[in-house]
Backbone as JSON, one array per atom type, in Angstrom:
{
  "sequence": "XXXXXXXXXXXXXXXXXXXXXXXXXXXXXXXXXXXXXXXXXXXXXXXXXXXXXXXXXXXXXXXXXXXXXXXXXXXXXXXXXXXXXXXXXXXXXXXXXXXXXXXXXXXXXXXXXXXXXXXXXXXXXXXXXXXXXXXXXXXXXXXXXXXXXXXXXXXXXXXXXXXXXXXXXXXXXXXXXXXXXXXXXXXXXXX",
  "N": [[0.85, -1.18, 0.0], [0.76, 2.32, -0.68], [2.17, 4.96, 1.18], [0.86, 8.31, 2.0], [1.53, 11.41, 1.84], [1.38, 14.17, 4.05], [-0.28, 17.24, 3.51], [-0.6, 20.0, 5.01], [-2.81, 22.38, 4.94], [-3.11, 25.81, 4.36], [-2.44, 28.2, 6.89], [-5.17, 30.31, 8.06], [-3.99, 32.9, 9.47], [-1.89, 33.23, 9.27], [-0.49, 35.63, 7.35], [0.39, 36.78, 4.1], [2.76, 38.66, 2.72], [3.99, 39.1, 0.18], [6.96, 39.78, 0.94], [8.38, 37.48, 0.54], [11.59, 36.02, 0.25], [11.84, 33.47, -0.76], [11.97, 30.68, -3.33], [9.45, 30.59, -6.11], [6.34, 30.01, -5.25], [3.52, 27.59, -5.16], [0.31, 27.97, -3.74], [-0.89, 25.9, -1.45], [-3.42, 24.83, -0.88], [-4.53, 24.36, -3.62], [-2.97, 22.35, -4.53], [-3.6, 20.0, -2.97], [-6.39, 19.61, -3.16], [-5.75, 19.02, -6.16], [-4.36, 16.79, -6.15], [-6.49, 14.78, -4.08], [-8.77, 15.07, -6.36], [-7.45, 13.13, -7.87], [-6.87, 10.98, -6.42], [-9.29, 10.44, -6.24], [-10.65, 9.85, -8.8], [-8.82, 7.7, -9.52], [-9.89, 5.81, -7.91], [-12.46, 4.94, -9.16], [-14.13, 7.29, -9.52], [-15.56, 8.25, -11.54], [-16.28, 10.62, -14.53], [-19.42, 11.03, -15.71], [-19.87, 12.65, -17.93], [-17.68, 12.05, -19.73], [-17.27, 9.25, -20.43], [-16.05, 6.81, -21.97], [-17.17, 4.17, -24.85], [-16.53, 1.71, -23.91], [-15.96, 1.86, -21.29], [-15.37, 0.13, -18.69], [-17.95, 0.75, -16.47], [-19.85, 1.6, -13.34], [-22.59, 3.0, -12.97], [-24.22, 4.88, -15.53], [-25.94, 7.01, -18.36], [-28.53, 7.38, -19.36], [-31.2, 8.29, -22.03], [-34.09, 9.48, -21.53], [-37.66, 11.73, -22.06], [-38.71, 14.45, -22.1], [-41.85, 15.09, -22.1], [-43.37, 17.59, -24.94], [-41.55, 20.23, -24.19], [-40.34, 21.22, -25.51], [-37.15, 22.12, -26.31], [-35.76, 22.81, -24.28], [-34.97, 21.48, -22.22], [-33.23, 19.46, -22.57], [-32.23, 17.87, -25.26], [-33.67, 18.57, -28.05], [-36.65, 17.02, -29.64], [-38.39, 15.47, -32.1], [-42.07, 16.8, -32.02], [-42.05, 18.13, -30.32], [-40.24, 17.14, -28.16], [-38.3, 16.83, -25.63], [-34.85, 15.27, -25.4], [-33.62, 13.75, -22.07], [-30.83, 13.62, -20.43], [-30.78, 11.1, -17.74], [-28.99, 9.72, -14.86], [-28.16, 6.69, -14.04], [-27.56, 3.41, -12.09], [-25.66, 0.93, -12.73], [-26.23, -2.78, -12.82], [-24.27, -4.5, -12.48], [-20.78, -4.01, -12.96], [-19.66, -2.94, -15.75], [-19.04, -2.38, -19.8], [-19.55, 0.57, -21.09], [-21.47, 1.15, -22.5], [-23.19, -0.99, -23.98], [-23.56, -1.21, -21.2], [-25.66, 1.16, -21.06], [-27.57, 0.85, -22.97], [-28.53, -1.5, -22.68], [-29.99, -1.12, -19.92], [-31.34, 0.84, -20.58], [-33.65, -0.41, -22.47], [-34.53, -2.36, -20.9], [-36.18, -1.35, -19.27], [-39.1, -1.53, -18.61], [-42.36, -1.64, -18.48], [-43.9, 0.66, -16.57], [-45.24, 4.05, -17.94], [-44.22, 6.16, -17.6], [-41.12, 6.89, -15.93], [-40.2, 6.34, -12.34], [-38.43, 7.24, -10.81], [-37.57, 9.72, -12.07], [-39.67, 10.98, -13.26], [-40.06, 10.94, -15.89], [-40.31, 10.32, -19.54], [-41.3, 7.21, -21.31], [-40.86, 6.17, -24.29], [-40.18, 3.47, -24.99], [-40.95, 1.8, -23.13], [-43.22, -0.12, -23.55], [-41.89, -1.97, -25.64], [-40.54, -5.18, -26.1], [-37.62, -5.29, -26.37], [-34.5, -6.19, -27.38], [-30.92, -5.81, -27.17], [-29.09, -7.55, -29.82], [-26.49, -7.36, -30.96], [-23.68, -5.51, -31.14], [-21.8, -3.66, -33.25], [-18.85, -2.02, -34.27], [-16.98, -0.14, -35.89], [-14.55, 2.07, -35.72], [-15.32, 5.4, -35.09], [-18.12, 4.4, -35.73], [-21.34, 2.87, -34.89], [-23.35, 0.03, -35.03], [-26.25, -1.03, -34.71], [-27.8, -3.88, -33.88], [-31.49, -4.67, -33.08], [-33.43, -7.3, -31.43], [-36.72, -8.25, -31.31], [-40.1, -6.39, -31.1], [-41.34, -3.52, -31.43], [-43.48, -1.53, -29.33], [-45.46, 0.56, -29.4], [-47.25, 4.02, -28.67], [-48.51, 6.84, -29.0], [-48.35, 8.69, -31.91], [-46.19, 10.46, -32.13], [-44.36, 8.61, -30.6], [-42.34, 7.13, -31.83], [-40.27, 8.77, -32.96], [-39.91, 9.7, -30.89], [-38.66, 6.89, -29.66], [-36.57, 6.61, -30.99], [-35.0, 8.58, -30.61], [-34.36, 8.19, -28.06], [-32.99, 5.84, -27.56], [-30.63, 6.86, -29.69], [-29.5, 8.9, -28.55], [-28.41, 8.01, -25.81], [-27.04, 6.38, -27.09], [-24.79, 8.31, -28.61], [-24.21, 9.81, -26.93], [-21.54, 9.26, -25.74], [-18.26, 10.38, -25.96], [-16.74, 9.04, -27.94], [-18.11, 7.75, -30.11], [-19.52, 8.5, -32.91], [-21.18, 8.03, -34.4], [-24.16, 6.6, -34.96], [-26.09, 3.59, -35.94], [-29.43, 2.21, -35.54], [-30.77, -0.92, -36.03], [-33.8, -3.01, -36.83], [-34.27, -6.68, -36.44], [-33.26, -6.9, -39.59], [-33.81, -4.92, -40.75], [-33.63, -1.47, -41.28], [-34.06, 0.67, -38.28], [-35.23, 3.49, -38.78], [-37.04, 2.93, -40.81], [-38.53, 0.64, -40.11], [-39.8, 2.41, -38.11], [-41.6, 4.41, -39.42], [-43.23, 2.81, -41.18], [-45.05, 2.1, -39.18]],
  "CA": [[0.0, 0.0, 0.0], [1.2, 3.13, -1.13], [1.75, 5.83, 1.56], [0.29, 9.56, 1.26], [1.96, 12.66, 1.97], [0.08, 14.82, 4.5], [-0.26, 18.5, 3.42], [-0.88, 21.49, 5.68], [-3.97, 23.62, 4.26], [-2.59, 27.21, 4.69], [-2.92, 29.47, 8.29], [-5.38, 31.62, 7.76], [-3.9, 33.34, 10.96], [-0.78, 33.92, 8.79], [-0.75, 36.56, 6.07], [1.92, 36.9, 3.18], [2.91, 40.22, 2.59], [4.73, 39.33, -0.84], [8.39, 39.93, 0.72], [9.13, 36.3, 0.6], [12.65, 35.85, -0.95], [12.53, 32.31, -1.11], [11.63, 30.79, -4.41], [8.14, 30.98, -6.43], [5.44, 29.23, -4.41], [1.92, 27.56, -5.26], [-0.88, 27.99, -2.65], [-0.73, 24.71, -0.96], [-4.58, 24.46, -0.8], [-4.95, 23.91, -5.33], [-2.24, 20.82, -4.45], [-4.1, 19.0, -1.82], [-7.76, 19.23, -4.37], [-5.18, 17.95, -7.3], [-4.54, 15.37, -5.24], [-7.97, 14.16, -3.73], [-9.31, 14.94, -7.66], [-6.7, 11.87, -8.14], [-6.86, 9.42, -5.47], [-11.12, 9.94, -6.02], [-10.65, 9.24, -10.14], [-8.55, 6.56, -9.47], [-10.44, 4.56, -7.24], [-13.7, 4.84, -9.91], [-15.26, 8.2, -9.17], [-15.69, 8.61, -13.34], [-17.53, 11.71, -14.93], [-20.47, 9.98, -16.73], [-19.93, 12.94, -19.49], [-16.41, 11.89, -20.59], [-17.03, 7.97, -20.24], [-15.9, 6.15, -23.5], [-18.04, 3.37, -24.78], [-16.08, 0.66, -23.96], [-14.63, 2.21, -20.49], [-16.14, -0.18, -17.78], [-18.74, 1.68, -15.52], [-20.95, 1.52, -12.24], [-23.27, 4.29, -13.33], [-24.1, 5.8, -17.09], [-26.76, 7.84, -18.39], [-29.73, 6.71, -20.22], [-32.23, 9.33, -22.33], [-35.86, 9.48, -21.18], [-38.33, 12.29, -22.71], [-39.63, 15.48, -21.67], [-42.69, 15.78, -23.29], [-43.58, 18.95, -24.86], [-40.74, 20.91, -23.26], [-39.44, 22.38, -26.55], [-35.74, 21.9, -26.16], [-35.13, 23.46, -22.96], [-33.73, 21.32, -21.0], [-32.6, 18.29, -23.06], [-31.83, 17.97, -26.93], [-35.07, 19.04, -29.07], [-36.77, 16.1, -31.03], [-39.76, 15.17, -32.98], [-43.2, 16.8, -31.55], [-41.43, 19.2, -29.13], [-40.09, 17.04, -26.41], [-36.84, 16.59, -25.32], [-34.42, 13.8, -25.06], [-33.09, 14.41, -21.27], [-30.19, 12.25, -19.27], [-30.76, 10.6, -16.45], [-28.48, 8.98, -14.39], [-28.82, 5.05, -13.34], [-26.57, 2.79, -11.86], [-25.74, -0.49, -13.4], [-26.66, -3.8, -11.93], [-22.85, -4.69, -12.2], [-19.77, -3.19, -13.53], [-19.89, -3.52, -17.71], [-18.71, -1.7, -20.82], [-20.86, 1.96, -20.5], [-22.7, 1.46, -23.93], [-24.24, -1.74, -23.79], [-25.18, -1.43, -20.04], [-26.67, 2.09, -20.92], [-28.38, 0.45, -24.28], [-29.85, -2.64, -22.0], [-30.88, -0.41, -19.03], [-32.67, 1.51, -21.28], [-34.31, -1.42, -23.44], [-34.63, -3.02, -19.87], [-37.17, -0.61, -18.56], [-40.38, -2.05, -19.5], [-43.91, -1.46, -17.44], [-44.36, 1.89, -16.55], [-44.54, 5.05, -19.0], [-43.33, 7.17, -16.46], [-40.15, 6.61, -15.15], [-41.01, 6.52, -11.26], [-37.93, 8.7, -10.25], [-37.4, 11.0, -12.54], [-41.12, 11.25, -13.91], [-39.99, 11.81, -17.84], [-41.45, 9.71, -19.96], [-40.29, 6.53, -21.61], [-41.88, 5.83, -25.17], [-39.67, 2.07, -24.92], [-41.51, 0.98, -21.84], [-43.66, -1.15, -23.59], [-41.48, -2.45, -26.48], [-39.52, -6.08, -25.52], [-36.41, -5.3, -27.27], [-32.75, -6.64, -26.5], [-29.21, -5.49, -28.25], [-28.48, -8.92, -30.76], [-25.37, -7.73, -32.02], [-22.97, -4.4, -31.44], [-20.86, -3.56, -34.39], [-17.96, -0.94, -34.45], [-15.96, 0.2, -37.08], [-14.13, 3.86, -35.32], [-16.49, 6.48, -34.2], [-19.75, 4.24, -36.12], [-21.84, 1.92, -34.57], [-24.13, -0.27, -35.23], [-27.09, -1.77, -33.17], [-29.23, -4.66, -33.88], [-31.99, -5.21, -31.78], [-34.47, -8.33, -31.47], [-37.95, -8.03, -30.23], [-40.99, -5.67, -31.44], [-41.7, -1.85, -30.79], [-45.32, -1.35, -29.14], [-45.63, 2.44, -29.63], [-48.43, 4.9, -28.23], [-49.25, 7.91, -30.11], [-48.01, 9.33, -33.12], [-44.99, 10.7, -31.33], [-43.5, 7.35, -30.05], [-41.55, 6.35, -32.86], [-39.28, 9.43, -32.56], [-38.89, 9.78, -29.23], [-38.15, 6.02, -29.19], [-35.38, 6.33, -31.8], [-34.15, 9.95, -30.09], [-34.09, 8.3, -26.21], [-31.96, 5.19, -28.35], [-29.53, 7.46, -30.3], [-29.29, 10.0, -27.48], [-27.85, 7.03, -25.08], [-25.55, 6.01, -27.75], [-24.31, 8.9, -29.3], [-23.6, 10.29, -25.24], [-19.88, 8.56, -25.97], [-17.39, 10.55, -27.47], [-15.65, 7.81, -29.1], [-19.31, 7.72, -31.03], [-19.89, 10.02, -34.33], [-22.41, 7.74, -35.97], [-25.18, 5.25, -34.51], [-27.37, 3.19, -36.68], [-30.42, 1.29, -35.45], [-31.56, -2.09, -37.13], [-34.92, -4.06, -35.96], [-33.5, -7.72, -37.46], [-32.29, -6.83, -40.55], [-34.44, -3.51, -41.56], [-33.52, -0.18, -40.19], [-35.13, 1.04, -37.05], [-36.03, 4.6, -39.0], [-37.6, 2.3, -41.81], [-39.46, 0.1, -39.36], [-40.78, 3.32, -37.73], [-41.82, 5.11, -40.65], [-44.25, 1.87, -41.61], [-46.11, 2.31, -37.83]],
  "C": [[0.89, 1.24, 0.0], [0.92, 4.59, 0.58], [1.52, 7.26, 0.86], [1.03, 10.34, 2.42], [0.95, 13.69, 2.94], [0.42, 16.67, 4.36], [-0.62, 19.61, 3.79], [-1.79, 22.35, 4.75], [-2.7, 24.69, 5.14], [-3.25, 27.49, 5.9], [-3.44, 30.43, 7.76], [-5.26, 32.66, 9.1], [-2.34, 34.08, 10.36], [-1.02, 34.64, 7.68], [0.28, 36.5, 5.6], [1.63, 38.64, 2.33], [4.05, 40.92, 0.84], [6.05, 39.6, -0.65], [8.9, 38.6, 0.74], [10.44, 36.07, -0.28], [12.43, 34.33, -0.94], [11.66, 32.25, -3.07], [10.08, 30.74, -4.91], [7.72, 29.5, -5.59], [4.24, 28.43, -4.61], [1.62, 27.81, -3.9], [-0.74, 26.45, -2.47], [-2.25, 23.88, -1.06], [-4.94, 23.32, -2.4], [-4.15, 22.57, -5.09], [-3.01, 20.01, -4.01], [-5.6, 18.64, -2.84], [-6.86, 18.84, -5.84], [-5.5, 16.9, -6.72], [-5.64, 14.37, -4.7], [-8.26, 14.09, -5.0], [-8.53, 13.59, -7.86], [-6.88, 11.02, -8.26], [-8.58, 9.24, -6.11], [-11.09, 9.12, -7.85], [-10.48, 7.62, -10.26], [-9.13, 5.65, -9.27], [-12.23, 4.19, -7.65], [-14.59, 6.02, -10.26], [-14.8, 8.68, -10.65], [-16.32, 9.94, -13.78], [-18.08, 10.69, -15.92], [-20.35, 10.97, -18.19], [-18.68, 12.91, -20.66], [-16.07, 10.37, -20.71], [-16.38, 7.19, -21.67], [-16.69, 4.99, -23.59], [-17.68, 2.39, -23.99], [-15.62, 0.86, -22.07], [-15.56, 1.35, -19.68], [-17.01, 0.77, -16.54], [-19.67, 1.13, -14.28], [-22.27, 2.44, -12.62], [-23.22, 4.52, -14.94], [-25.67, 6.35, -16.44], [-27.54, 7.27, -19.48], [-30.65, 8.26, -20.29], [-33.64, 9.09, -22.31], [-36.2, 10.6, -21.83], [-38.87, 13.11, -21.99], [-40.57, 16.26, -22.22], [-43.05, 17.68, -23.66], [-43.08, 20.13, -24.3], [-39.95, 21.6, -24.99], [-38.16, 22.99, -26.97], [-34.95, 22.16, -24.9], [-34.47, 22.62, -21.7], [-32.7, 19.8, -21.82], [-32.39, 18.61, -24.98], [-33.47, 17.93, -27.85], [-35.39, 17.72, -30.14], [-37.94, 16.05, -31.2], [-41.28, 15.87, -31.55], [-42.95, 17.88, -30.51], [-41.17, 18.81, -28.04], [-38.99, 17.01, -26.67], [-36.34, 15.53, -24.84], [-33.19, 14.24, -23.83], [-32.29, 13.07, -20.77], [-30.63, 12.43, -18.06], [-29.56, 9.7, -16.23], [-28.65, 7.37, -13.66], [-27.75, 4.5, -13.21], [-26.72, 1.16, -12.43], [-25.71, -1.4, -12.38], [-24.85, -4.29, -11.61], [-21.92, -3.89, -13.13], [-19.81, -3.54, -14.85], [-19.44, -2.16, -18.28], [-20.14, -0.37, -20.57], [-21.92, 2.07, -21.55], [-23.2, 0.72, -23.62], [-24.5, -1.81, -22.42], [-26.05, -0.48, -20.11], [-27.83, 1.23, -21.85], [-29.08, -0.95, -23.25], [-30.18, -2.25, -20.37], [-31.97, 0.26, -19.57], [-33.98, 0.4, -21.93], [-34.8, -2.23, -22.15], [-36.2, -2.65, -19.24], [-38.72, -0.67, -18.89], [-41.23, -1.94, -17.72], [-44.44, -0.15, -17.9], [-44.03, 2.82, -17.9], [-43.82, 6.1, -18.6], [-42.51, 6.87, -15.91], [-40.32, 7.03, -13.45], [-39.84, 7.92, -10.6], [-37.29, 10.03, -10.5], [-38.58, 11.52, -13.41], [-41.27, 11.64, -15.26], [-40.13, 10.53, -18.49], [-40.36, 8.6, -20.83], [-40.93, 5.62, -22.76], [-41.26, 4.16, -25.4], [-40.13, 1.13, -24.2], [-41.94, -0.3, -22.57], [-43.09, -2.4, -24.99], [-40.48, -3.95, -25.94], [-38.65, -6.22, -26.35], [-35.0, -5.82, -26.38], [-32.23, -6.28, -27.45], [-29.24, -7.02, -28.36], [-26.96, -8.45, -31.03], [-25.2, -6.01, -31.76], [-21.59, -4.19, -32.38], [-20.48, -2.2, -34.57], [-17.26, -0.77, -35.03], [-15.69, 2.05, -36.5], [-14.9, 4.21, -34.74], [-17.84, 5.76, -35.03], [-20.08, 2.73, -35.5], [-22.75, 1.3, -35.01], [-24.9, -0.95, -34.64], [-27.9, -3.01, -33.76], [-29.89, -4.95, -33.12], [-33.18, -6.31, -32.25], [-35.83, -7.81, -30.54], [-38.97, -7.26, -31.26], [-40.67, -4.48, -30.58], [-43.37, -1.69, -30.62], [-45.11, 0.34, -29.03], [-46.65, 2.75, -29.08], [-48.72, 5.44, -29.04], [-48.28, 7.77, -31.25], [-46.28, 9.5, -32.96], [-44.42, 9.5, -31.09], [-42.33, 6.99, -30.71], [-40.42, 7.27, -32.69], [-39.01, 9.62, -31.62], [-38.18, 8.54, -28.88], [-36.7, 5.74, -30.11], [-34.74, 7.41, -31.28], [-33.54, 9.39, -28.79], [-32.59, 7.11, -26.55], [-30.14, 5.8, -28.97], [-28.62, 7.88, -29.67], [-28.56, 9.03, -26.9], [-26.47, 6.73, -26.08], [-24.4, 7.16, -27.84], [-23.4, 9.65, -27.82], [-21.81, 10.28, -24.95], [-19.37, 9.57, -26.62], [-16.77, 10.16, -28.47], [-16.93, 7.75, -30.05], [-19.65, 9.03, -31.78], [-20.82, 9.75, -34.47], [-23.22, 6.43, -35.36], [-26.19, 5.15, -35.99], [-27.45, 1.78, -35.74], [-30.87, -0.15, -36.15], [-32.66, -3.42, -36.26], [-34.69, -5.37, -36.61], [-32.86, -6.96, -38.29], [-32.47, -5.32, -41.4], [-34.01, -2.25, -40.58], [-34.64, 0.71, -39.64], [-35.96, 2.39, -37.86], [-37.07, 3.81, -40.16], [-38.86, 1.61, -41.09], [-40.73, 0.83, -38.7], [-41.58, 4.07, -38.52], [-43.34, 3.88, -41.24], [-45.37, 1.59, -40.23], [-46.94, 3.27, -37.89]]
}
């Protein structure tokens, strides 16, 4: 086990008056929050908005729907809602795409997500990821199952809350959808 260095926060009881000859100084305080920022990275504490697909995770972010909200708080799609993150923790540690892509596809019952109350046009669809295919920044998804849709609206919010989840990666430029063998905007487009 690695020891740690213990670093004196500054006296605020002492003042510096700028005649210090010795040599240039940092503030001791910006060291000690390097440091913690560190040790906390290290030992998992991730940002969910710089994750890479592949990077193993406890936590991602999955896109739910804020109907009729008009872009304001999430990314503007079909009908005027918005495709907003939420945060969810994964059942176990996994690659950050496919556990976001089968948390999301997971979430079947309700249309309302119970704790963040935004809406979830996938609920009632029993879809699973068949098959993730990467070539660089493009992906590709196949999923098995049917899409049960609601209104009119469904079809885009359920390909925006999809994309949105993927595309979340920076290592990701380019998602495509495919329901078997037909593409998801094709499939939706005939609903």
């Amino acid at each position: 086990m690695r020891q740690t260095q213990t670093i004196p926060s500054p006296s605020p009881s002492r003042s510096w008056n700028g005649s210090d000859q010795t040599a240039w100084h940092l503030p001791r305080w910006p060291l000690l929050a390097l440091l913690v920022g560190i040790a906390c990275c290290s030992q998992g504490g991730e940002k969910l908005s710089n994750l890479q697909a592949d990077t193993p995770a406890e936590s991602v972010r999955i896109f739910l729907i804020d109907k009729h909200e008009g872009g304001l708080l999430g990314r503007k799609t079909g009908c005027g809602d918005n495709a907003v993150p939420v945060e969810v923790k994964l059942p176990r540690r996994m690659p950050a795409l496919g556990g976001a892509l089968e948390t999301l596809l997971g979430m079947r019952g309700d249309a309302e997500d119970p704790r963040s109350g935004l809406y979830n046009a996938l609920h009632a669809s029993p879809l699973r990821v068949a098959n993730l295919q990467r070539r660089g920044g493009e992906l590709r998804v196949r999923l098995e199952g049917y899409l049960e849709l609601g209104d009119k609206c469904d079809g885009e919010r359920a390909l925006a809350q999809l994309t949105e989840t993927a595309l979340q990666f920076p290592d990701i430029q380019a998602v495509f959808f495919y329901l078997g063998d037909k593409p998801l905007r094709d499939a939706l487009a005939g609903k």
